[in-house]
N, C-alpha and C positions, 0 to 999 in steps of 0.2 A: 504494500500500500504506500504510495506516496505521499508528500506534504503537498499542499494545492495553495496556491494563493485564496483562493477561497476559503479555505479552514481558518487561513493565518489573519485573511478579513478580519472573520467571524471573530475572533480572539481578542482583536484588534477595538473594534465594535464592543463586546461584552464586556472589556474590560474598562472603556471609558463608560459606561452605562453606569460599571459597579462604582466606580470613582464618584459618577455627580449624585449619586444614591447618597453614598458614604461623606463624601468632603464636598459637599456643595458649591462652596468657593473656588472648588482649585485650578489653576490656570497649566500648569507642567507636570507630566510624573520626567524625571530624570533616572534611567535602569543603567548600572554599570558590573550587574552579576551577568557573567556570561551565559548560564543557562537559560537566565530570563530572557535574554536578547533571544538566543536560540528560538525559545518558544515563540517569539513573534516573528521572529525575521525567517529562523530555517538554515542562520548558520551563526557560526561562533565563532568570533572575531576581538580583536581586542580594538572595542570601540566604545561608542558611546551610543545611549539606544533616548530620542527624546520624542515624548508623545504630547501633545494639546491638549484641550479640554474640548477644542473642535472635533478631533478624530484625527489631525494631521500630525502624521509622527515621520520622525526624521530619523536615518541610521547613520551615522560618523563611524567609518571603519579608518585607524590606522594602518592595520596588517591584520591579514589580507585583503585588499581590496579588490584585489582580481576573483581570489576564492569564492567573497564574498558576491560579488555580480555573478559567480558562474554556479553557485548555489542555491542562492535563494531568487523565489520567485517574483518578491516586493518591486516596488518603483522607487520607494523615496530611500535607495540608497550610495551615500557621498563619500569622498575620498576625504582624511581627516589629516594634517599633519599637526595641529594644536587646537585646541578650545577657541581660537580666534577664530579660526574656520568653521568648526560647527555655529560661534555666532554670526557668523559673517550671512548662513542661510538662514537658521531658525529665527534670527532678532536676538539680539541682545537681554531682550526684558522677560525674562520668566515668571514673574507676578509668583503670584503663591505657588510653590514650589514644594514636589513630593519624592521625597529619595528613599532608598534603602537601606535605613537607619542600623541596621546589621550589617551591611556590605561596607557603606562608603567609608572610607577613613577621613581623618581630618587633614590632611593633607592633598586630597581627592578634592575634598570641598571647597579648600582653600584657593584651588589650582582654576577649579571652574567658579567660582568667586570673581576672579580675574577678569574672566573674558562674561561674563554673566552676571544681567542685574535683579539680583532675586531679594524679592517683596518678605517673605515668609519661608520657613523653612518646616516641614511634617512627614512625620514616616509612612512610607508606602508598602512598608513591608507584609501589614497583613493582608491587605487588599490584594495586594499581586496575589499573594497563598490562596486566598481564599479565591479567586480567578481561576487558577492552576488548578487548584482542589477537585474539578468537576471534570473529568475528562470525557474530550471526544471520542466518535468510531473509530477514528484514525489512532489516537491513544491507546485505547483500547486495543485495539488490533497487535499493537505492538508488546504492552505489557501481558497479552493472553501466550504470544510468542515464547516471553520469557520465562511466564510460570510454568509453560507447556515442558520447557529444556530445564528449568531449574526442578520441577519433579525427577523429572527423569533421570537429572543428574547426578541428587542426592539417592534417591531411592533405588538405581540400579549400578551406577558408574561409583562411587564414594566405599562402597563394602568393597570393592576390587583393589583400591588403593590402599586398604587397610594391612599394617604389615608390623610381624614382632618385633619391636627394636628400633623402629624409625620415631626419631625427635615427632614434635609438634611442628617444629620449624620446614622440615622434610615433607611432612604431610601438604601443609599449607603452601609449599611448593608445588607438590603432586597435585593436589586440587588446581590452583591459579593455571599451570598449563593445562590441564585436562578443561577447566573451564572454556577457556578460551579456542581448545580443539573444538570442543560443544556448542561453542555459540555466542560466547559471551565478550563483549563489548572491552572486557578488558580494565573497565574500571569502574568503582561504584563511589558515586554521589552523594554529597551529604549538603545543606544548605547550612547546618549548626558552624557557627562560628570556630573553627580551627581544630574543626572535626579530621582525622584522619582516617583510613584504612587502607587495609593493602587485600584482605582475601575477603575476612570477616573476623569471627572471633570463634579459635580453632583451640581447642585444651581438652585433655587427659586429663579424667579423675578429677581431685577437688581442684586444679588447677582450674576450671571452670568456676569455683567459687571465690577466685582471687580479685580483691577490688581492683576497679581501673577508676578513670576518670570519666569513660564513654555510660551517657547517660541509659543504659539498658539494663535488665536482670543478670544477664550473663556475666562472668568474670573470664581473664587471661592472665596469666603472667606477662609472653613477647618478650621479645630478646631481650633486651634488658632495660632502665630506668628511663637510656633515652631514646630508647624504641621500645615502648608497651606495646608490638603489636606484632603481627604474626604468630608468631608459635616462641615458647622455650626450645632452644639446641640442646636443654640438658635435660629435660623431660622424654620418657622414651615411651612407648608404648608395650605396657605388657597384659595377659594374662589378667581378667576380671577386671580392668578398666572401663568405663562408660567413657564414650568420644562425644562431645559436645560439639558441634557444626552448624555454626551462626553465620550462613555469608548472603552476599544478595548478588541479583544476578542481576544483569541486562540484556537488551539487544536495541539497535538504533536509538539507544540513549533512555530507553524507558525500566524502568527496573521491577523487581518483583525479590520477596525477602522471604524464608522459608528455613527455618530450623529443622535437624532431627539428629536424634542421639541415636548411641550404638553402643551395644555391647562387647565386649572382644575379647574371645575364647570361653566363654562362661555364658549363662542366662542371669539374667541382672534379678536384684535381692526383689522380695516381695512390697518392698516399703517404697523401691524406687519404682516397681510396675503400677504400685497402686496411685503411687503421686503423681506419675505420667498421666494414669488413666484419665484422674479427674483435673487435668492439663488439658486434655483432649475434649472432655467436658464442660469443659467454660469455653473452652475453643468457640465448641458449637453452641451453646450457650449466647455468645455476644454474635456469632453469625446470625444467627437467626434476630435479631434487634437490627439489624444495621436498613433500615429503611427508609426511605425518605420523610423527614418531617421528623426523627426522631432526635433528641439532644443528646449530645455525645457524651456531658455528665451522668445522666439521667443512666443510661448503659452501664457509665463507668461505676454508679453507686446500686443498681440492681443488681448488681454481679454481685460486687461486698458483702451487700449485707446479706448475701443465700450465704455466703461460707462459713466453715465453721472455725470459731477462733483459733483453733489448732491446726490447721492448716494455712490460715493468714501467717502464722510463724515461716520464716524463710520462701514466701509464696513472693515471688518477683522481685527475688534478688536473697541475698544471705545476710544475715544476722540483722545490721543496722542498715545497711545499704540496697535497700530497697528504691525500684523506678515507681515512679507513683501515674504509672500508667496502665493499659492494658492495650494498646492499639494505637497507631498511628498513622496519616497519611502515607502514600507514595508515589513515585511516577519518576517525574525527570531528576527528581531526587529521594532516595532513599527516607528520608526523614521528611516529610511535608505535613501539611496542613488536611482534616483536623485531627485532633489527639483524642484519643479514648481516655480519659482523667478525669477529676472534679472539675479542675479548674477551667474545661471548658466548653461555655454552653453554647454554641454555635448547632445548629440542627441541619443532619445528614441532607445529602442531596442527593437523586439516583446519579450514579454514573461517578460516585464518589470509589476512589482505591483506598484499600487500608491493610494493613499488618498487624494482622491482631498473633498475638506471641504472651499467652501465661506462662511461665514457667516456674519452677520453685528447685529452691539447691534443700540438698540432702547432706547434712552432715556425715564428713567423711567418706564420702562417695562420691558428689558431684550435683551439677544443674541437670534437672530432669526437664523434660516442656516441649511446647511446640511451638511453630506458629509457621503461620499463610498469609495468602495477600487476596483479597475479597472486592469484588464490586459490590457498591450499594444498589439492592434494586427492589421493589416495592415486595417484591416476597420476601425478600431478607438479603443477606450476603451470599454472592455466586463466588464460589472459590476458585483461583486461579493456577492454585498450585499445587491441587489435590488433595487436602485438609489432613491435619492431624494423624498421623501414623502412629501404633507402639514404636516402641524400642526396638530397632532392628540387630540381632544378635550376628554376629559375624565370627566365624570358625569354630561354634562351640560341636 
C-alpha cells in the first residue's frame, strides 16, 4: 500500500481542524520531530515542517532536498539553507505560535527566534499525539504487516535461537539479525525524551526483575552502567531459566510490540504458570473495553479494582518499581498516545492502536506476562499480534 497525497491531505486537514477545536487563537504549529514531518510530508529530512491556521503548510528541507522532492508527494516543499529562508517564504510573523515543547530545545528556539516574529509561544505536543492516535487504512495496513511477522517471529523463529551457554548479549544479537532477515525495519521508535533501544529488553531469570530507568514493568541489567541495554555478556543461559523477550517490531516505519516468555530445558514452576495465566486474563480483560467512547482511566481502574490485593504485589513491575500503566499507544512510534492509567481521561476512538502488556515478576525467578498490540473497534480490541500465549517451554 502506498502513501497518497490524498491521505497526507487528509492528515493535513484533521489536524488543523483539531488545533482550532483545541487552541482557538493559534496562528503557526512549528514540527521539528522528524517522525512528525514524516507523517505529513512522507519523508524525513532534516528540516523544518510549518503549518497555518489556514491549512497552508510549508516544508524547509536542508538535507535532502532532492530525496525529499523524489519522495514525497506534497507541493509546498522548499530548499532550506537557514531560518532566513524559511522566512523569507512563510513571513516572518508567526503570531501565536505552537511547538513541540518535548522536542524543541532552547537553542532551537533561540535560532528561529532570529529569523521569526512570534507573538506567543504553547505546546503542540498533545494535539499532534492525539492527531496520530487514530490511524488510517493505510496505517493500519502496515502495523497488521508487523504484528503478522512479529507473531511469527516470537512464536516460531525465537525457540530456535535459544541455546545452553549463550550470554543475553549473544541472544539479543541473534534476535536483531534474525529480525531484520524477517522483516523488520531495523529500528524501533520511541517519542519519550532520551529514550533509547537497541533490540528491546532481553534477560534470563531474575535479571528480568533488575531496575532500569525505561518506564515499563520489565527489568534488564545491558552491558553495563553506560549501556543498560541489550543483554549482560556475563549472564548465560542455563537449565530452568525463564527468557523474558520485550522487543517491538516494525515494517515501513509502523511498529507493533508483543512480549512472550520461555522456559528452557524445564516446565516452569506452578506459581509462574499460574501468574502468566491471569496475565493473559487481564490481557483479555482490557481487550474487550477498548471501544470507542470508552475512557482510558475508566479501563485502567476497572481492571484494579477486580484484582486481588495479593497479586497487585509485584503485578507491573517488582517490589517498589512499579509502571502505573497497563497499555499504551503505538504506531510510528512505539510509545504514543493514549495511555491505559488513571491519569488519563481522554476516550478511545475506533481505529485507535495500543499495547496492552500486564505483567508481574516472581520472586527469584523472573517477569512472567504478556502483551499485544490491539485496534480499537466498536466490539472491542482486534489483536494484531495474536494475543496472549503461555509460556513456551523450549528443550524440556
Amino acid at each position: 500500500m502506498e502513501l497518497t497525497k490524498e491521505e497526507l491531505d487528509a492528515r493535513l486537514e484533521r489536524f488543523c481542524r483539531t488545533m482550532s477545536i483545541a487552541h482557538e487563537a493559534w496562528d503557526t504549529a512549528v514540527i521539528l520531530s522528524k517522525v512528525s514531518q514524516y507523517y505529513f510530508t512522507g519523508t524525513m529530512q532534516d528540516g523544518l515542517l510549518i503549518i497555518k491556521s489556514d491549512g497552508q503548510a510549508y516544508y524547509f528541507v536542508r538535507r535532502s532536498f532532492e530525496r525529499a522532492m523524489d519522495e514525497s508527494p506534497v507541493g509546498y516543499i522548499y530548499p532550506m539553507n537557514s531560518y532566513r529562508d524559511a522566512a523569507a517564504v512563510a513571513g516572518e510573523s508567526l503570531g501565536n505560535t505552537f511547538v513541540e515543547k518535548e522536542i524543541m530545545t532552547l537553542a532551537h528556539f533561540e535560532r528561529l527566534s532570529k529569523s521569526f516574529q512570534i507573538k506567543t509561544v504553547s505546546a503542540l505536543d498533545k494535539t499532534l499525539l492525539t492527531v496520530r492516535s487514530v490511524k488510517s487504512q493505510y496505517e493500519l495496513y502496515w502495523m497488521q504487516k508487523s504484528g503478522e511477522a512479529h507473531r511469527t517471529f516470537l512464536e516460531k523463529i525465537v525457540p530456535s535461537l535459544l541455546e545452553e551457554g549463550i550470554s543475553e548479549a549473544e541472544l539479543a544479537g541473534r534476535l536483531f539479525s534474525s529480525m531484520v532477515t524477517h522483516g523488520h525495519q531495523g529500528i524501533s521508535r520511541f517519542q519519550m525524551f532520551q529514550t533509547e533501544m537497541v533490540v528491546g529488553q532481553v534477560a534470563f531469570g531474575t535479571n528480568s526483575l533488575y531496575p532500569t530507568s525505561f518506564d515499563g514493568p520489565g527489568g534488564a541489567v545491558g552491558i553495563s552502567p553506560a549501556v543498560p541495554l541489550l543483554g549482560s555478556r556475563e549472564r548465560r543461559l542455563k537449565k530452568g531459566d525463564l527468557v523474558f523477550v520485550d522487543i517491538g517490531f516494525g515494517i515501513n516505519g509502523y511498529h507493533s510490540d508483543k512480549t512472550q516468555v520461555y522456559s528452557f530445558g524445564v516446565f516452569p514452576s506452578d506459581e509462574a504458570v499460574s501468574a502468566h495465566k491471569k496475565c493473559i486474563e487481564i490481557q483479555s480483560e482490557l481487550a474487550s473495553l477498548l471501544k470507542p467512547g470508552v475512557i482510558a482511566t475508566d479501563i485502567y481502574n476497572a481492571v484494579f479494582d477486580g484484582l486481588d490485593k495479593n497479586f497487585i504485589q509485584n503485578f507491573m513491575g517488582y517490589e517498589k518499581r512499579q509502571a502505573r500503566f497497563l497499555g499504551h499507544g503505538i504506531g510510528l512510534h512505539v510509545d504514543e498516545w493514549p495511555v491505559i492509567s488513571q491519569g488519563c481521561s481522554d476516550a478511545l476512538a475506533e481505529n485507535m492502536t495500543l499495547a496492552l502488556e500486564p505483567k508481574k515478576g516472581i520472586p527469584g525467578v523472573g517477569m512472567v506476562g504478556v502483551e499485544d498490540t490491539y485496534i480499537v473497534t466498536p466490539s472491542g480490541g482486534r489483536c494484531l499480534t495474536g494475543g496472549g500465549r503461555e509460556i513456551i517451554v523450549v528443550g524440556a
